[in-house]
C-alpha positions in Angstrom: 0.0 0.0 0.0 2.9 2.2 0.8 3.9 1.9 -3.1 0.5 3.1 -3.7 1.2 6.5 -6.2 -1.3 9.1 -5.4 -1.5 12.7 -7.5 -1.8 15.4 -4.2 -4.3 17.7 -5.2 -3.3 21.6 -5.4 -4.8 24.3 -3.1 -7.3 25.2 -5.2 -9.1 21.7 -4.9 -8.7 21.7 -1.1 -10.1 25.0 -1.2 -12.8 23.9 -3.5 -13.5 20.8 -1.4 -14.1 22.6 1.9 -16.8 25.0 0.5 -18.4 21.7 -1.2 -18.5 19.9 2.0 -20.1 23.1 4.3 -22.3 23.2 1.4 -23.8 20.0 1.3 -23.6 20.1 5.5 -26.3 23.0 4.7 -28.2 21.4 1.7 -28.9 18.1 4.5 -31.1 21.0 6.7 -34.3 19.7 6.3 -35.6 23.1 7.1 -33.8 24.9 4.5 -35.7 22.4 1.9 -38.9 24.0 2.9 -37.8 27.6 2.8 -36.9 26.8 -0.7 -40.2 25.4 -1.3 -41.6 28.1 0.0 -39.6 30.8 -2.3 -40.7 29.0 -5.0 -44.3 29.3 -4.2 -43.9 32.5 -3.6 -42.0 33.5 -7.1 -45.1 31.4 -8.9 -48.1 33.0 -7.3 -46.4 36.5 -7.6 -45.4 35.7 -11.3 -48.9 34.1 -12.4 -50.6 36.9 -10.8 -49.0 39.8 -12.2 -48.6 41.5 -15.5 -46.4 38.8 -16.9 -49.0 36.1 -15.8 -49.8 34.9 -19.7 -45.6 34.8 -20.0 -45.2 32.7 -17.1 -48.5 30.4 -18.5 -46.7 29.9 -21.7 -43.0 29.5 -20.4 -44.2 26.0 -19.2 -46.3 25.2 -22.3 -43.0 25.8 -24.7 -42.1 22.5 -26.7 -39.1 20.6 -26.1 -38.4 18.2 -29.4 -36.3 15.7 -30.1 -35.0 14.1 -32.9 -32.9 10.7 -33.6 -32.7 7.2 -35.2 -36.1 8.2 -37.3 -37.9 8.9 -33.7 -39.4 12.1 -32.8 -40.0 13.2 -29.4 -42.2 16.4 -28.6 -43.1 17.2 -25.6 -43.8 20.8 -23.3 -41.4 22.0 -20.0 -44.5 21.2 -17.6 -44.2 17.7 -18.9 -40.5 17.7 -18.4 -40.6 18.4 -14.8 -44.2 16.9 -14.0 -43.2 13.6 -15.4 -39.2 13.7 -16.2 -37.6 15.4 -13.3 -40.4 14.2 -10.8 -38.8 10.6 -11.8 -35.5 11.4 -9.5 -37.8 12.5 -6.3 -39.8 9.1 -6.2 -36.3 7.3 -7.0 -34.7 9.3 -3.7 -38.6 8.1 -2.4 -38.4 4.7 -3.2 -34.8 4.4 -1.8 -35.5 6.3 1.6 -38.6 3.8 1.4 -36.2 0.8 1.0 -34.1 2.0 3.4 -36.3 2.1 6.1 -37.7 -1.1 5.4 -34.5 -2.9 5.6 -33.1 -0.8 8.4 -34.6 1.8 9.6 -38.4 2.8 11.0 -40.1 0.6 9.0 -37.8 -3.0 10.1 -39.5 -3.9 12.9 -43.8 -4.3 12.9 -44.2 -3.4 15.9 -42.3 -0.6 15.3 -43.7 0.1 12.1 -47.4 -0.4 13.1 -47.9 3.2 14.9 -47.0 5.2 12.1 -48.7 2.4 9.5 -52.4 3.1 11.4 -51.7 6.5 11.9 -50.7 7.0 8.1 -54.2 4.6 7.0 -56.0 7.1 9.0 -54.4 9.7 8.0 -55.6 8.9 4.4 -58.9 7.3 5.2 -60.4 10.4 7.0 -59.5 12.9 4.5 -60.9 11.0 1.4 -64.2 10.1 3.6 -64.2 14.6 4.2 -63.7 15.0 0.3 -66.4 12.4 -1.0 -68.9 13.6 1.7 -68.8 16.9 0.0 -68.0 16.1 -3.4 -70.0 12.7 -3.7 -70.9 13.6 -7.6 -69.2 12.2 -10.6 -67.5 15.1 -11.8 -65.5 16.2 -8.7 -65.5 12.7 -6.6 -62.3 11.3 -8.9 -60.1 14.1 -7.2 -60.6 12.3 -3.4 -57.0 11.3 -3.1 -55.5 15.0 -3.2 -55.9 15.8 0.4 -54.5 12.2 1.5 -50.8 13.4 1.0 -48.0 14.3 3.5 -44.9 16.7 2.4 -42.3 15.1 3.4 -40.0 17.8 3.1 -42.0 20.0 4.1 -43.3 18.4 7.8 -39.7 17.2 8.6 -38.4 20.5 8.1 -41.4 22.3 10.2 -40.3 19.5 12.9 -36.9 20.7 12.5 -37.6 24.7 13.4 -39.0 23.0 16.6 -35.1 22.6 17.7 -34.0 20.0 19.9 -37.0 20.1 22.1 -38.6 17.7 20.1 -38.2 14.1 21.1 -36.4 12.0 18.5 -38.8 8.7 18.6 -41.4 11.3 17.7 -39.5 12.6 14.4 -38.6 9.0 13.7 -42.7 8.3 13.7 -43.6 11.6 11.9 -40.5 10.4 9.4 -41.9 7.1 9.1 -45.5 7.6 8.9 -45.0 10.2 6.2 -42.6 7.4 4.4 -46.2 4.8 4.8 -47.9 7.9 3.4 -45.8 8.0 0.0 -46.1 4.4 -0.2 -50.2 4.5 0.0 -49.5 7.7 -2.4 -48.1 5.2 -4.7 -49.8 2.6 -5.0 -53.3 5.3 -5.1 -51.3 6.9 -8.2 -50.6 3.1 -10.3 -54.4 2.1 -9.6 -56.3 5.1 -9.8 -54.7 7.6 -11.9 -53.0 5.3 -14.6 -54.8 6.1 -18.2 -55.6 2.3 -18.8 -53.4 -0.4 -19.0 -51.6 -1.2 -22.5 -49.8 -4.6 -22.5 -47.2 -3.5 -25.3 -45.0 -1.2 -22.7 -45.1 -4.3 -20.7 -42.3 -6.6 -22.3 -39.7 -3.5 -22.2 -40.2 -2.6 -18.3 -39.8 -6.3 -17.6 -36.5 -5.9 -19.9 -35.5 -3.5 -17.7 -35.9 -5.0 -14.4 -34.1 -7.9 -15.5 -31.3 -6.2 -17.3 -31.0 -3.8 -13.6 -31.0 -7.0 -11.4 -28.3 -8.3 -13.6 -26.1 -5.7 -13.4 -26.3 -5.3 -9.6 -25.7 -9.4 -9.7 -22.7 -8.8 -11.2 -22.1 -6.3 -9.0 -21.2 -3.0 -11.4 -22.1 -0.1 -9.1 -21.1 2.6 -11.4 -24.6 5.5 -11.8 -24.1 5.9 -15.5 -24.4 2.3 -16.4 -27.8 2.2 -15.3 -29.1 5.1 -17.0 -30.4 3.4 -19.8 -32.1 0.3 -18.4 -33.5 3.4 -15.9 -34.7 5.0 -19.2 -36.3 1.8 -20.8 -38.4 1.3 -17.8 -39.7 5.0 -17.9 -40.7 4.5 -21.6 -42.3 1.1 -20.4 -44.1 2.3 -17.8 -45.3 5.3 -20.0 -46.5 3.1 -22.8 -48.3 0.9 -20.4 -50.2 4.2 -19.3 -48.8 4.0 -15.8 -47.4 7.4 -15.0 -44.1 6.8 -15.9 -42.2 9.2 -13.1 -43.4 5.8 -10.7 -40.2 3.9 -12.6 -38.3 6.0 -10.0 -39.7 4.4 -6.7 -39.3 1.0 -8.5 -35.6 1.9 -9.2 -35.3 3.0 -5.6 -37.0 -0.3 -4.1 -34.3 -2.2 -6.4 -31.4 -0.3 -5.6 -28.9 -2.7 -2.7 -29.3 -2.1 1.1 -26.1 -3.7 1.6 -22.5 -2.5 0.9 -20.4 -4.3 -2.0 -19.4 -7.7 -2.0 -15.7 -6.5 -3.0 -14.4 -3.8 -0.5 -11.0 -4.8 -0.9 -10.4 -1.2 -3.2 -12.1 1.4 -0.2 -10.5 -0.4 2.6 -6.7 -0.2 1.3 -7.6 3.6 0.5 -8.3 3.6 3.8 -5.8 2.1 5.1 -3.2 4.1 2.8 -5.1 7.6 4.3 -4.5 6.5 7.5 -1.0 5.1 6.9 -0.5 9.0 6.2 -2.0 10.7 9.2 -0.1 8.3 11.5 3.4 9.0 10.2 2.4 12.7 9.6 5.7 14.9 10.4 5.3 18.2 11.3 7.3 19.5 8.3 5.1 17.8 6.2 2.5 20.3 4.1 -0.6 21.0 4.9 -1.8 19.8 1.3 -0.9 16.0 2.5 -2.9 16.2 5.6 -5.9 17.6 3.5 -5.6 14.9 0.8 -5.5 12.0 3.2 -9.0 13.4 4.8 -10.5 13.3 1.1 -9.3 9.4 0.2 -10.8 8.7 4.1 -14.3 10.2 3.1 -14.3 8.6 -0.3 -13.5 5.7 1.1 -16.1 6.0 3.6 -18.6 6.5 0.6 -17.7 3.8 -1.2 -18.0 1.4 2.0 -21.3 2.7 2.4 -24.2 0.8 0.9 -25.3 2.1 -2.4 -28.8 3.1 -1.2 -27.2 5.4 1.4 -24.7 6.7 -0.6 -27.3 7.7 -3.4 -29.5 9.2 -1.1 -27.1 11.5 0.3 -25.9 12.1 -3.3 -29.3 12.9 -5.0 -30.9 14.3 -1.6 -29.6 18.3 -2.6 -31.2 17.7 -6.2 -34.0 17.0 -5.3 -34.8 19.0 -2.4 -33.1 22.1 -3.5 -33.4 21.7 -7.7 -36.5 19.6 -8.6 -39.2 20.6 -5.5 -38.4 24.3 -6.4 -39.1 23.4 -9.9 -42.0 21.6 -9.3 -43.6 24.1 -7.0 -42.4 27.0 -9.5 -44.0 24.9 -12.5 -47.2 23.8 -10.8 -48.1 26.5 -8.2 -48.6 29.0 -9.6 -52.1 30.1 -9.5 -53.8 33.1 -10.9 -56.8 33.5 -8.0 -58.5 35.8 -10.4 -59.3 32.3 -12.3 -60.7 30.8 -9.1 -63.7 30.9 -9.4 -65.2 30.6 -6.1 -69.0 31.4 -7.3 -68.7 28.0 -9.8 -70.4 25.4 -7.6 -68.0 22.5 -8.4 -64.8 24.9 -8.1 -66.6 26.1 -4.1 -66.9 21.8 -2.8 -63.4 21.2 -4.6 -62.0 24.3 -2.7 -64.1 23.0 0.3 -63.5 19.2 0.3 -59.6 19.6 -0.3 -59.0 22.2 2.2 -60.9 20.7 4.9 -59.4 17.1 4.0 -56.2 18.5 4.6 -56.3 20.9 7.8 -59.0 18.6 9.7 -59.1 15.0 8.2 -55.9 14.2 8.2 -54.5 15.2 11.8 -58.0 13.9 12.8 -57.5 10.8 11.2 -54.2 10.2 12.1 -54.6 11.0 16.1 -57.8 9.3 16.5 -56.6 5.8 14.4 -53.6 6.0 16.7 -55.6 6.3 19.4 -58.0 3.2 18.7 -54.9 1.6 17.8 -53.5 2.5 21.3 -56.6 1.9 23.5 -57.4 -1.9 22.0 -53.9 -3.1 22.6 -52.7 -3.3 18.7 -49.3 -0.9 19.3 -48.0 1.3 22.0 -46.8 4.7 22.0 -42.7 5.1 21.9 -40.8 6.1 24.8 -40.9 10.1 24.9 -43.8 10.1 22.8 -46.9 11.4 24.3 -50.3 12.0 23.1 -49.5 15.9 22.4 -46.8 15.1 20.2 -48.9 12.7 18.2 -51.6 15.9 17.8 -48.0 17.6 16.2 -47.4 15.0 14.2 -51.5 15.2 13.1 -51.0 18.6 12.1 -47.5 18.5 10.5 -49.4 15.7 8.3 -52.2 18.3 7.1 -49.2 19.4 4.8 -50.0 18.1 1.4 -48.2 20.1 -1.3 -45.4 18.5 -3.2 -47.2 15.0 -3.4 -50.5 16.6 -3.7 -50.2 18.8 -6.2 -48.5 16.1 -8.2 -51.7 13.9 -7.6 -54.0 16.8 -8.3 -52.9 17.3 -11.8 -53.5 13.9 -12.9 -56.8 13.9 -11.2 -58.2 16.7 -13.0 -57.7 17.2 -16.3 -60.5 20.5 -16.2 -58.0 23.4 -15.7 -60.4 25.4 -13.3 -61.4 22.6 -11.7 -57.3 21.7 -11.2 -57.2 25.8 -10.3 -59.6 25.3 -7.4 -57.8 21.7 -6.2 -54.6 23.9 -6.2 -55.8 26.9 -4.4 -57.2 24.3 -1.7 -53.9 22.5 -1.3 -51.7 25.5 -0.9 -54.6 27.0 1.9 -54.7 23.7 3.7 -51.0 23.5 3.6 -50.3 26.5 4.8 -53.4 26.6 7.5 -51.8 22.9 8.3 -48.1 24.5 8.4 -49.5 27.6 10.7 -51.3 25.4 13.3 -48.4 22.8 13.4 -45.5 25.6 14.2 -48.0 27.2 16.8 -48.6 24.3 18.8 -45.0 22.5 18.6 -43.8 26.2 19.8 -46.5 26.1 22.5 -45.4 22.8 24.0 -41.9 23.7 23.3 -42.6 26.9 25.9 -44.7 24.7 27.9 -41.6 22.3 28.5 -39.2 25.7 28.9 -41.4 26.5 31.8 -42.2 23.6 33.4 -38.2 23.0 33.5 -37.5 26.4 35.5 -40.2 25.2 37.7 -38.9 22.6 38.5 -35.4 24.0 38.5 
């Protein structure tokens, strides 16, 4: 290993590396995801309702087209990002989902069971609140927008809270909110696929078996998989399954366990080390820097690949494809509400209400049912108060339901109306959530001193 020949990098790169790594230390801040989300918002709603309204409109309608091998491929930016870019946040979905399955909230059923009830409840309750007020055929098909929970948005509400807030209750809120994406899911594949075409079938299958080969023989280099990744996108998409879902299949594919071979990382490490331990102090400062780099890519490459992409595509999505999302799909002109228009008023009324009251009430009152017949127990540190904070922080819909409200309505004022409700109920949801968590945050505060 000593004979190992390494290139030391120059300032520059050590330079560059430190402002990389403080960087992503800040893009991990799950509260700074939702102050993105929020800008975002913000930009839309100001641009669609201002002078340059019908510019923003088109913007997103512009045509993308592409041409090769005798196949053309047309499509508009709202499409890109609705259904190309939205592919990477289900993959980072589908691998926090495997993640937590294999080691994490969702290992263990009787530690998953809490946040499974609660997460059932918490999308039972709001599409019961939706159907009692919109119970006719042409508003009932939008009953699964208000069943959604942010993620990124309720974990980073939980995170303002400081550390007050117990950690078992932000590993429920985490993993209910994982359940939720999962029932999200699966609602999406039965409910809002456009029929089911058997001749996209044979080339998803192609690409399932052509990703589970190359992880059996064990290449774990990104770029290798984009194409089978792209093959089961166009599958899924022919099939008439929406075809951004080929992300949380990739993700639920994608190895919870570190490489067979980790001969490679470990004598990086090992060299790294070597270094540090016989470090001099005449030596430069650019050899103590470069060892600290090989030790955290080797760390990386030990690390299992879900993990490792996770961390990787986390900033993307959170920072890069949310924001783009929310800028492409929020932004609402309220003139076009039109709150007189009978079916936009119980849309408005059934998505709104869904989200701010059914689902914390769904969620506390399944948990508690759940609690009180002996199914699951509450965690240690986890009271009955937090769960009504976890209730609330669930009421925040947004991202996912948005996303679910554009392929359930397909009439733009009726879509108008769903999104109006979504970003009320989200933010009325948001509001009452930061209240009460900073009440029992000050309740705590003063009970301590009491005591004290």
């Amino acid at each position: 290993m000593k004979n190992m020949s390494h290139r030391l990098p120059n300032r520059a790169s050590v330079f560059a590396e430190k402002i990389f790594s403080s960087c992503r230390n800040l893009l991990h801040i799950e509260a700074m995801a939702g102050v993105a989300l929020v800008i975002a918002t913000m930009v839309a709603l100001i641009l669609a309702n201002s002078t340059y309204g019908t510019a923003y409109q088109n913007f997103w309608q512009q045509k993308i087209s592409i041409e090769a091998f005798g196949y053309s491929f047309s499509k508009d930016l709202h499409f890109l990002v609705n259904d190309g870019l939205m592919t990477l946040f289900f993959l980072v979905a589908g691998m926090e989902i495997r993640r937590e399955i294999y080691d994490g909230a969702l290992s263990k059923f009787r530690q998953a069971l809490l946040p499974l009830v609660a997460a059932v409840g918490g999308v039972i309750m709001p599409a019961i609140i939706y159907f009692s007020i919109n119970h006719g055929p042409e508003t009932s098909h939008g009953w699964a927008v208000p069943t959604a929970t942010d993620i990124a948005f309720a974990i980073g509400i939980l995170a303002l809270l400081g550390k007050s807030v117990p950690n078992n209750l932000r590993i429920v809120l985490l993993a209910l909110a994982t359940i939720d994406d999962i029932i999200a899911i699966l609602i999406i594949a039965i409910f809002y696929s456009n029929g089911f075409d058997v001749t996209g079938l044979p080339i998803a299958c192609l690409a399932i078996i052509i990703l589970v080969f190359l992880q059996w023989i064990g290449i774990n280099s990104a770029l290798v998989y984009v194409l089978p990744a792209a093959l089961l996108w166009l599958g899924l998409m022919i099939c008439g399954i929406h075809p951004s879902l080929s992300g949380v299949i990739l993700g639920l594919l994608t190895p919870a366990l570190a490489p067979r071979s980790l001969i490679a990382p470990v004598d990086r490490l090992s060299y790294a080390l070597e270094i540090l331990k016989n470090e001099k102090p005449e030596d430069s400062a650019l050899k103590h820097q470069f060892a600290l780099l090989e030790i955290r890519k080797s760390e990386a490459a030990i690390d299992a690949p879900v993990s490792r992409l996770v961390n990787a595509l986390s900033p993307w999505v959170l920072f890069v494809i949310m924001p783009l999302f929310a800028l492409a799909n929020a932004g609402i002109n309220i003139s076009n509400v039109d709150f007189a228009d009978h079916f936009s008023f119980i849309i408005i009324a059934g998505t709104g209400l869904g989200l701010a009251i059914g689902k914390p009430l769904g969620i506390v009152l399944i948990s508690f049912l759940a609690v009180r017949f002996g199914l699951c127990n509450l965690p240690s540190g986890v009271n009955w108060r937090g769960m009504i904070l976890v209730g609330l922080l669930g009421g925040i819909g947004f991202t996912m339901a948005i996303f679910t409200g554009t392929l359930a309505f397909n009439d733009p004022r009726q879509l108008e109306a769903a999104k109006f409700a979504i970003l009320c109920g989200s933010l009325v949801s948001a509001i009452f959530g930061l209240s009460y968590g900073l009440w029992l945050k000050f309740r705590k505060h003063h009970r301590t001193r009491e005591a004290g």
